[in-house]
C-alpha positions in Angstrom: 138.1 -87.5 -40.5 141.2 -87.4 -42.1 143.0 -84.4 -44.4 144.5 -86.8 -47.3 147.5 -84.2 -47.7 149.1 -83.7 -44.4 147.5 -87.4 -42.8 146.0 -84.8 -39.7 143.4 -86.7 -38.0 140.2 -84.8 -36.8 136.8 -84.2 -35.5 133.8 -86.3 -37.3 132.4 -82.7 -38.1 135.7 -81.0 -39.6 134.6 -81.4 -43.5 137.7 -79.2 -44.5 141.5 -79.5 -43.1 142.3 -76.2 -41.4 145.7 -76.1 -42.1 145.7 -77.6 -46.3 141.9 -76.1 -46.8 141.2 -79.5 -48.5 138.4 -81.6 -48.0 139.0 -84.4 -45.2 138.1 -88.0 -46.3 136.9 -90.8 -44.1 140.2 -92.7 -43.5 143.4 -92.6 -45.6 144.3 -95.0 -48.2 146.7 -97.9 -46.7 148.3 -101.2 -48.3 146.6 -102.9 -50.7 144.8 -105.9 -48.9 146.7 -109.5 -49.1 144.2 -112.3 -49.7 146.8 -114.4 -50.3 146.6 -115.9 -46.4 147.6 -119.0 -45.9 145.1 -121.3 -44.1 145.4 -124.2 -42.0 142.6 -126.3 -40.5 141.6 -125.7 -36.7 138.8 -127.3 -35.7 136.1 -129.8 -37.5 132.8 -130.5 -36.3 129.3 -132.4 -37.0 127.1 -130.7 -34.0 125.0 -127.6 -34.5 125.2 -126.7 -30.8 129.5 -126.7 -31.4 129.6 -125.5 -34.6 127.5 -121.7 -33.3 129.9 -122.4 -29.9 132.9 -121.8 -32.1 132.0 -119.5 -34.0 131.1 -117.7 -31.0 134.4 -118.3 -29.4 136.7 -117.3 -32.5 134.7 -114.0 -33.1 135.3 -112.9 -28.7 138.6 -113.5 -29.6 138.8 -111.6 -32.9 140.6 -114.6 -35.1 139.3 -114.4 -38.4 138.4 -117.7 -40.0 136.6 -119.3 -42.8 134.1 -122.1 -42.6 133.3 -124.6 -44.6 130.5 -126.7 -45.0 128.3 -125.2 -42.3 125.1 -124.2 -45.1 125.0 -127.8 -46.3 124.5 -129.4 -42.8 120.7 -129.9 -43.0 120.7 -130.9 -46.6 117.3 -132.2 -47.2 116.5 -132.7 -43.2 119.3 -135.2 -42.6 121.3 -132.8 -40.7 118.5 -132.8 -38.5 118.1 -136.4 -37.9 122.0 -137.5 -37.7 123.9 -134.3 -36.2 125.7 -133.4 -39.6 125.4 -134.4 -42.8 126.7 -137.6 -44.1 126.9 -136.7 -47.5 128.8 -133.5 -47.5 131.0 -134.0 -44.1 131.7 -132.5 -41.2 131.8 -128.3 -40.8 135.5 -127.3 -40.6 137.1 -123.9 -39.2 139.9 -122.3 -41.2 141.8 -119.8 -39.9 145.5 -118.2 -40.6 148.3 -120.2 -40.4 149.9 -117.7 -37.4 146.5 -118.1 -35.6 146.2 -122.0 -35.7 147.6 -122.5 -32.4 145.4 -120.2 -30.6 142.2 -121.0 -32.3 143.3 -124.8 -31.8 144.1 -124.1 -27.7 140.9 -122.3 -28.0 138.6 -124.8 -29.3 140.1 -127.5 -27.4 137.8 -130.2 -26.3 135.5 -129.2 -28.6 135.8 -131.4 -31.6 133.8 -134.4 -33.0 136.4 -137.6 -32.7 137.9 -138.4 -35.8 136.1 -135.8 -38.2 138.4 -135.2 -41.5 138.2 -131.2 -42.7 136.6 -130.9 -46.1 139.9 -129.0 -48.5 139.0 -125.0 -48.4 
């Protein structure tokens, strides 16, 4: 908990700042979020079995990304039958432009030979 006048940081259980005698609040209020992120491609798949691997690998490492495509893969079965769907593409993995080279060292070795990204 958090007293929102003097920024003191305390005990889950202190409901009132012992110094300000004002109510504490969860956390304080920060910076206005920027979704205005630039992202860059790093990785583009076809295979189910890859696509949960990186995934898998991006979240251990805490890069956040954004992917697109992966809900249309088994579009009427033929994701099934053909490893990813024809009709809409290969999955691709989005992430910041400062993480790109980590998530791309990362996922090395990983990707479907020449699958194009789908624009975000």
């Amino acid at each position: 908990m958090f007293c929102p006048q003097c920024e003191e940081e305390y005990a889950w259980d202190v409901m009132i700042c012992p110094v300000c005698d004002v109510e504490t609040v969860d956390k304080l209020p920060g910076p206005e979020p920027t979704p205005d992120a630039e992202l860059v491609c790093a990785f583009v798949t076809g295979d189910a079995g890859v696509i949960a691997l990186a995934h898998s690998l991006l979240e251990a490492e805490k890069i956040d990304y954004f992917v697109r495509g992966d809900r249309l893969q088994n579009l009427f079965g033929l994701g099934q039958a053909t490893g990813y769907s024809f009709a809409m593409g290969p999955v691709s993995f989005w992430v910041r432009e400062e993480d790109a080279e980590n998530a791309r060292t990362l996922l090395e070795g990983l990707a479907t030979p020449n699958a194009k990204p789908l624009e975000p």
